[in-house]
C-alpha positions as CSV (number, residue, x, y, z in Angstrom):
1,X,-19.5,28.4,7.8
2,X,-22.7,26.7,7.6
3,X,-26.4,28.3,8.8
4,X,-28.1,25.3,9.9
5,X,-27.3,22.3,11.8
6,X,-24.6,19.9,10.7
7,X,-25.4,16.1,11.6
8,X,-22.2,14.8,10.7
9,X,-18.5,15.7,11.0
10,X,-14.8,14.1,10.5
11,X,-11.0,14.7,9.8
12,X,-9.3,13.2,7.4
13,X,-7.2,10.1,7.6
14,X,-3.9,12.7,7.2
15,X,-6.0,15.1,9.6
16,X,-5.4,18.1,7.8
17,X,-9.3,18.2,6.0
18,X,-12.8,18.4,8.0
19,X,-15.9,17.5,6.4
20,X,-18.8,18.3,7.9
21,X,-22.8,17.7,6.2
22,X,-26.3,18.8,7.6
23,X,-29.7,19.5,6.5
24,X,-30.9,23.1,6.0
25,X,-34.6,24.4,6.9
26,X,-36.0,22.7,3.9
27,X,-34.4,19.5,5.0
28,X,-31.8,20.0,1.3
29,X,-28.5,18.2,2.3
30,X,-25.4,20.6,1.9
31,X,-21.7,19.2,2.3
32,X,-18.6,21.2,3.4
33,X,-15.0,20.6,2.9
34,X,-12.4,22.7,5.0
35,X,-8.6,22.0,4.3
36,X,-7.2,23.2,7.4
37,X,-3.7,23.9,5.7
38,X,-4.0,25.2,2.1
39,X,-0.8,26.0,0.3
40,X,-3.2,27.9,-2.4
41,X,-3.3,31.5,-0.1
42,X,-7.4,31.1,0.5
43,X,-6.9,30.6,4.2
44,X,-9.0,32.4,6.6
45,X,-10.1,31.7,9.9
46,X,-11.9,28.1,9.2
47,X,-9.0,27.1,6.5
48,X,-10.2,26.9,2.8
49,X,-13.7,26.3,2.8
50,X,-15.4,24.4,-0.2
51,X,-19.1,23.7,-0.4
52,X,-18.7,20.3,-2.5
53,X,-22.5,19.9,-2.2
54,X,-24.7,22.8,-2.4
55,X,-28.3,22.2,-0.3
56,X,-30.4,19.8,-2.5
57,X,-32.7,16.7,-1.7
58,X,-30.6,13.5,-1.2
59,X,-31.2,10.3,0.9
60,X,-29.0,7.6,1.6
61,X,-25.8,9.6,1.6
62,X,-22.6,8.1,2.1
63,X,-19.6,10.4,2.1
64,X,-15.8,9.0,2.8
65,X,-12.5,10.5,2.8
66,X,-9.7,7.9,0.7
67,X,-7.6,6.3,2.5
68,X,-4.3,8.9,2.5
69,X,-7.0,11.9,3.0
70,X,-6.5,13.1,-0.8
71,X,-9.9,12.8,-2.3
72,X,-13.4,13.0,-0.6
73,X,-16.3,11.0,-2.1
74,X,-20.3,11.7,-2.1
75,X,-22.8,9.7,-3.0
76,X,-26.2,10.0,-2.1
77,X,-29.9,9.1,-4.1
78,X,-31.1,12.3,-5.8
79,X,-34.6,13.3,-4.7
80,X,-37.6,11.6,-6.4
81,X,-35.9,9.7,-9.1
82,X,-34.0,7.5,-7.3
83,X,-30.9,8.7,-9.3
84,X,-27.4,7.6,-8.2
85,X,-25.8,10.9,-7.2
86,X,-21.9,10.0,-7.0
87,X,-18.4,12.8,-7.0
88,X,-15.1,12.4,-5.9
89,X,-13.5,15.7,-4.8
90,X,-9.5,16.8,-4.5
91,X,-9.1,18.0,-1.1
92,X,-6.4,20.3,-1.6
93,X,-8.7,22.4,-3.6
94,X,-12.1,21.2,-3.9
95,X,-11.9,20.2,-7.6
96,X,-14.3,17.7,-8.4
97,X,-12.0,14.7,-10.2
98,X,-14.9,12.0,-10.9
99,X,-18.5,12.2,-11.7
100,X,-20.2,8.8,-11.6
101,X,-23.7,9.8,-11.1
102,X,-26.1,7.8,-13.1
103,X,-29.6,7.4,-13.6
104,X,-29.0,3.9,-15.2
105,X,-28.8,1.9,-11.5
106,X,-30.7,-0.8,-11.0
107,X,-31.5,-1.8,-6.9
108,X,-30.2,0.3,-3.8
109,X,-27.1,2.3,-4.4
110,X,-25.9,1.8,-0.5
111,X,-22.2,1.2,-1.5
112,X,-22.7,-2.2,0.1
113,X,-24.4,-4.2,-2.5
114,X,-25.6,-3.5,-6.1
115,X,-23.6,-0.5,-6.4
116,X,-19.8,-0.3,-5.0
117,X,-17.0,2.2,-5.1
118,X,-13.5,2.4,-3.8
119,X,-10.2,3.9,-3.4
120,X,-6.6,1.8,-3.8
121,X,-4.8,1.7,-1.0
122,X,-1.2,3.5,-2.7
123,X,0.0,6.2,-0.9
124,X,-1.8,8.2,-3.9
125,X,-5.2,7.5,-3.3
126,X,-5.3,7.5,-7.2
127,X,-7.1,4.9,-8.5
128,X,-11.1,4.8,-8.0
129,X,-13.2,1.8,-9.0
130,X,-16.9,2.6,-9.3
131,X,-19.3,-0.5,-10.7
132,X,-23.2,-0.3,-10.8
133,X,-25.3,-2.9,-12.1
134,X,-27.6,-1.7,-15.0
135,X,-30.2,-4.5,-15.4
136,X,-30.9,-7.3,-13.2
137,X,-27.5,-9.6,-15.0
138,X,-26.2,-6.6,-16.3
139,X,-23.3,-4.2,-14.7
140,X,-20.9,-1.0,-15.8
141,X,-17.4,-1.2,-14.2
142,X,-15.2,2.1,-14.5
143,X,-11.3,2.0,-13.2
144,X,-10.4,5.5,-12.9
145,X,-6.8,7.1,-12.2
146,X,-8.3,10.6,-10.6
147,X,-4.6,12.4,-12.0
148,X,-5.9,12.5,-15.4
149,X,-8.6,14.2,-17.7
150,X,-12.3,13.3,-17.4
151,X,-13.1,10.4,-20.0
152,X,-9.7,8.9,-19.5
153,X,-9.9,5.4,-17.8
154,X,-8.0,2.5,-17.0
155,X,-11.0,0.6,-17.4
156,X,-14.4,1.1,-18.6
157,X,-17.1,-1.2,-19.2
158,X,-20.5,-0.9,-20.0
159,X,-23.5,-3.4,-20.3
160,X,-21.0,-5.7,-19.1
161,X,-23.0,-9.7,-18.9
162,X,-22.6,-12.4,-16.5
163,X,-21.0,-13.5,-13.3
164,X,-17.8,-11.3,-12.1
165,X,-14.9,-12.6,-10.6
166,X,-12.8,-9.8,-9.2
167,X,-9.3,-9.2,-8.2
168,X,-7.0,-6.8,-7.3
169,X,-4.3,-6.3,-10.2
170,X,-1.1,-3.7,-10.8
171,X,-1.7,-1.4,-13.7
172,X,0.5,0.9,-14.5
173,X,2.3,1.0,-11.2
174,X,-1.4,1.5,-9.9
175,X,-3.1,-1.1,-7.7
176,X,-7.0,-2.1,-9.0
177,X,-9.9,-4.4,-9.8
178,X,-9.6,-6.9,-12.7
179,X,-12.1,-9.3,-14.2
């Protein structure tokens, strides 16, 4: 597995994935994903193993499986520049699905107030919503169904202006955020 210490661990809502994350020797974050039954013939002793990070400096890192245990998100800051480092990962196989790293944030990407992220609630785990603000009235808003090729979205809205009034909506048999 890993040769430094991990400072975080946790199963997966369906309890069949372990993530666990840690700081090598150079204090570089690295993040592990283990899906304890594969159907993909990679098992060994630990399961499939898939470093979904490799070791790099990050702060702030918030890492979350979706609700059903079918996609693992991480998002951290990116060392020195304050970047918004953001992927959602297939468990199954360790396939990143989403990229919304940006450098374009404006404020502290926690997850908990200029910048936001989420996963619908269907028993697919399918649809991600990621929104950021860009300036200090300014915001991007992407709706993403994680089934489908990069650069296809439900929604996706850049430089969007003004005050946002969101609620959950039913798109294509898929639950997510409207304006």
């Amino acid at each position: 597995m890993e040769n430094c210490s991990a400072t975080g661990w946790g199963f997966s809502p369906d309890e069949d994935k372990f993530v666990m994350h840690g700081l090598d020797q150079f204090d570089d974050h690295w993040c592990t994903l283990v899906n304890l039954n594969p159907d993909d013939g990679r098992e060994g002793e630990w399961g499939a193993v898939y470093p979904v990070v490799t070791p790099s400096f990050r702060s702030s890192v918030s890492i979350r499986f979706s609700p059903h245990g079918k996609y693992l998100l991480y998002a951290a800051i990116t060392g020195g520049t304050g970047d918004l480092f953001l992927n959602v990962f297939d468990t199954k196989n360790g396939t990143l699905v989403y990229n919304g790293s940006t450098s374009t944030l404006i404020g502290s990407p926690s997850g908990k107030s200029v910048a936001g992220w989420g996963f619908s609630s269907d028993n697919k785990d399918a649809t991600f919503v990621h929104s950021y603000l860009t300036d200090v009235d300014r915001y991007t808003i992407a709706v993403k169904n994680l089934k489908t090729p990069p650069g296809d979205y439900i929604l996706f809205s850049t430089d969007t202006q003004g005050e946002a009034h969101w609620f959950l909506q039913q798109v294509r048999g898929l639950f997510c955020l409207a304006l």
